[in-house]
C-alpha positions as CSV (number, residue, x, y, z in Angstrom):
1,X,8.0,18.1,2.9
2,X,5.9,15.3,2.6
3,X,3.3,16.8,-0.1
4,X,6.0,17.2,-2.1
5,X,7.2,13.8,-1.5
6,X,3.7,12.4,-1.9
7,X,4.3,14.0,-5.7
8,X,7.7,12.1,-6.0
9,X,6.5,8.5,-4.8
10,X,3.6,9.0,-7.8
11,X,6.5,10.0,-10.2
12,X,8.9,7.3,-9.1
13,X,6.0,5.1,-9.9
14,X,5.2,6.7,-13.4
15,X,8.9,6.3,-14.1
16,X,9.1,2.9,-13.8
17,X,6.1,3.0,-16.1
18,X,8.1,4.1,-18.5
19,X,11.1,2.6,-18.2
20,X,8.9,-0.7,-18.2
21,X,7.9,0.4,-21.8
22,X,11.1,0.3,-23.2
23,X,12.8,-2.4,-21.8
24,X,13.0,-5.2,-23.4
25,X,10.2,-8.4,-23.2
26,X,12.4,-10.9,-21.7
27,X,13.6,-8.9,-18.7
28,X,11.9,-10.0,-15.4
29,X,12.5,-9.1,-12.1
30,X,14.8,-11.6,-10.6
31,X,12.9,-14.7,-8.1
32,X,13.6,-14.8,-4.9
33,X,16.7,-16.9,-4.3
34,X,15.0,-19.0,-1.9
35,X,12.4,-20.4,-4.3
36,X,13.2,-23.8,-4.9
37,X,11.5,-26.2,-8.2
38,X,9.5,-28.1,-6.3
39,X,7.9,-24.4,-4.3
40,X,7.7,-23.4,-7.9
41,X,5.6,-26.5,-8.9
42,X,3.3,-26.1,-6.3
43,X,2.6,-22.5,-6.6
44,X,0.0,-20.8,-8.9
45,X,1.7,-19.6,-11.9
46,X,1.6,-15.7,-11.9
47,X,-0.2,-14.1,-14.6
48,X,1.1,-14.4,-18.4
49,X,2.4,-10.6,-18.1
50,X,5.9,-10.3,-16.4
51,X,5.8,-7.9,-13.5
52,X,7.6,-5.1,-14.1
53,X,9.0,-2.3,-12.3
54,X,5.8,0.2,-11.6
55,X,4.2,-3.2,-10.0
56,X,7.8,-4.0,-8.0
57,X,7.4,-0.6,-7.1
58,X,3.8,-0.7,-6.3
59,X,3.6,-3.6,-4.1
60,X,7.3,-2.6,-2.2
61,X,5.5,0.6,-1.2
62,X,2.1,-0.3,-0.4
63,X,2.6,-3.4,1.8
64,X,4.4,-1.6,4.2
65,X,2.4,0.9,4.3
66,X,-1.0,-1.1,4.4
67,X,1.2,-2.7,7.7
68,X,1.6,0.5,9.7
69,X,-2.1,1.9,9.0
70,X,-3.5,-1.2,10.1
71,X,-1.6,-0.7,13.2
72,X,-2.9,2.9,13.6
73,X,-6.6,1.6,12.7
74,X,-7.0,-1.0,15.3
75,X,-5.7,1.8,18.0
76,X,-8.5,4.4,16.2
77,X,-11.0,1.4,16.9
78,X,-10.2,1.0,20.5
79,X,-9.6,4.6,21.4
80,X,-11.8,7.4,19.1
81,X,-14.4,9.5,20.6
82,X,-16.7,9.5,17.7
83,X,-18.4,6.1,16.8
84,X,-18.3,6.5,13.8
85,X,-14.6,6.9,13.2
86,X,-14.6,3.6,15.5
87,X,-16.6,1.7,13.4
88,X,-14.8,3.0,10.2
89,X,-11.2,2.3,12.2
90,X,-12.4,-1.4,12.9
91,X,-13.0,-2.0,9.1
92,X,-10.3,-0.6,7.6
93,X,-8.0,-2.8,10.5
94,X,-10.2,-5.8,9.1
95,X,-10.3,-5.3,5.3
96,X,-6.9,-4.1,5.4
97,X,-5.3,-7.1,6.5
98,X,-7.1,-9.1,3.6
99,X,-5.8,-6.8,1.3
100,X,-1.9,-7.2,3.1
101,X,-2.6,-10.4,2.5
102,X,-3.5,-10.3,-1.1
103,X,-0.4,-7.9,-1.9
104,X,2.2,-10.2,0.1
105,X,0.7,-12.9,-1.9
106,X,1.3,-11.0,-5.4
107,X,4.9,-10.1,-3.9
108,X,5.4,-13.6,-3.6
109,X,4.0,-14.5,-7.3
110,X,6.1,-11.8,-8.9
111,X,9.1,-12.7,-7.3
112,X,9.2,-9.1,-5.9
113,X,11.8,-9.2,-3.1
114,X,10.6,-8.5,0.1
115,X,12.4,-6.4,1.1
116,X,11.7,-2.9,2.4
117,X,13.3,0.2,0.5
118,X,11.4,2.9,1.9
119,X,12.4,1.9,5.7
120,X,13.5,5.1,7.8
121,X,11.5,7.4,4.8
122,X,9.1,10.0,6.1
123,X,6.6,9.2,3.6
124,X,3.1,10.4,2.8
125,X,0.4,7.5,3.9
126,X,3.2,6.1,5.8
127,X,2.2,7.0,9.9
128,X,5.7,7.3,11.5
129,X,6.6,5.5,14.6
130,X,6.7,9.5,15.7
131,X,3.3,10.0,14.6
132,X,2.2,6.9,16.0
133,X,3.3,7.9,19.7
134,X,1.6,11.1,19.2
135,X,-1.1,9.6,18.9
136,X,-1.0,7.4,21.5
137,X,-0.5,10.2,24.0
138,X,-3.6,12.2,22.6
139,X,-6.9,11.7,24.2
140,X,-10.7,12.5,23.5
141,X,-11.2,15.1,20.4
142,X,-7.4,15.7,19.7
143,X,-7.0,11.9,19.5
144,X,-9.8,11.8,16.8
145,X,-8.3,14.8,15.0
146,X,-5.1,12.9,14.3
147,X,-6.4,9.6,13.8
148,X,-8.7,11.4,10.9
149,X,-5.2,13.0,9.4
150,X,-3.4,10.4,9.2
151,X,-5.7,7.8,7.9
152,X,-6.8,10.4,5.6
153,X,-3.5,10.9,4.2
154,X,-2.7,7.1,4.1
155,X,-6.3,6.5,2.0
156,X,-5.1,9.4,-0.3
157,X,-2.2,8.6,-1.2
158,X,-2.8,4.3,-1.5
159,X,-5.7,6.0,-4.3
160,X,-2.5,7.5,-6.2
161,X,-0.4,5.0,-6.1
162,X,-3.4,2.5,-7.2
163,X,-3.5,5.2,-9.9
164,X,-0.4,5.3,-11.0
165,X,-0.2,0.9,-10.8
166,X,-3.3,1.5,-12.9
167,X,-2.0,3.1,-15.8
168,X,2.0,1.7,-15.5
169,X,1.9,-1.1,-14.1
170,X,1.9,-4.3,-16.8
171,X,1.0,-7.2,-14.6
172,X,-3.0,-7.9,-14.6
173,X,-3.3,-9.6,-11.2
174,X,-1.5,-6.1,-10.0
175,X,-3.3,-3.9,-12.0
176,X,-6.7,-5.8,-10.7
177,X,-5.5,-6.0,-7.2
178,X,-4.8,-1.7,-7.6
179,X,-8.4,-1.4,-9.2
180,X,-9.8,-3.0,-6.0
181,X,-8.1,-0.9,-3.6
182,X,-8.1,2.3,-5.4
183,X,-12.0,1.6,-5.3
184,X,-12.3,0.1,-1.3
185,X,-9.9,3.1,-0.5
186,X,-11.9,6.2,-2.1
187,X,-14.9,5.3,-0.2
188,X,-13.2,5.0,3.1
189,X,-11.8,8.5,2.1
190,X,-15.3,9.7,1.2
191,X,-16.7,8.3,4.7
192,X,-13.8,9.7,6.4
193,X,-15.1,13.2,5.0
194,X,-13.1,16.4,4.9
């Protein structure tokens, strides 16, 4: 269920693509209500290219999952049997939150709402709280085991969806935010290995 999920996420993405294309210059997604003139003032102005909904999208889906990964990297740090899935675990946890903090901060700029729409969703990348207790229950090798899925299958699909922001999305602080991380995240996957 989820691999065919993981192919509708990347469609809803490619979607707003498209529907990006033919609406019309002017529309914008709406600023959080909270933002005041004089936060506006003080903030950096966001890039000359209104966000528009494949970048919405993007960053709605990717923070959250970013958040739960990092969650299930710190316990891979503390708790895998191999070293080297330790190591890697500790530096996803620490890039990862840089990165969170990059894509809250573009949220923020794009006056993407905060907000949450995939909460509850069984999602590919996203490690359920399910999953999550699983793992916390496993020990030794079968720990390892699904540590490696599900951080494989988070990597994977954040290198879609960085895809998909790549080739949709119209803002160029996303789309060079989505360049980074498609880049960073492939070679965690590669080190990861099969």
């Amino acid at each position: 269920m989820r691999r065919a999920f993981a192919g509708a996420a990347v469609a809803a993405l490619a979607l707003c693509g498209a529907l990006a294309a033919v609406a019309g210059p002017s529309e914008r997604p709406p600023v959080a209500a909270s933002t005041t003139a004089s936060n506006a003032a003080s903030a950096p102005a966001p890039s000359a290219a209104p966000f528009n909904p494949t970048d919405a999208a993007w960053l709605q889906l990717l923070a959250p999952m970013t958040e739960q990964n990092i969650r299930l990297a710190e316990l891979t740090a503390n708790r895998a049997t191999a070293p080297d899935l330790r190591a890697l675990a500790a530096e996803i946890a620490g890039s990862h939150r840089g990165e969170l903090a990059r894509l809250h901060e573009l949220t923020r700029l794009g006056g993407v709402t905060g907000d949450n729409p995939h909460t509850g969703h069984d999602m590919p990348g996203f490690t359920t709280a399910t999953e999550y207790a699983e793992a916390e229950r496993a020990g030794g090798t079968d720990f390892d085991r699904l540590a490696v899925q599900h951080l494989r299958e988070y990597l994977d699909q954040s290198v879609r969806l960085a895809d998909s922001e790549s080739a949709a999305g119209s803002a160029p602080a996303a789309r060079r935010l989505a360049a980074d991380l498609r880049r960073a995240r492939a070679a965690e996957l590669a080190r990861l290995g099969p």
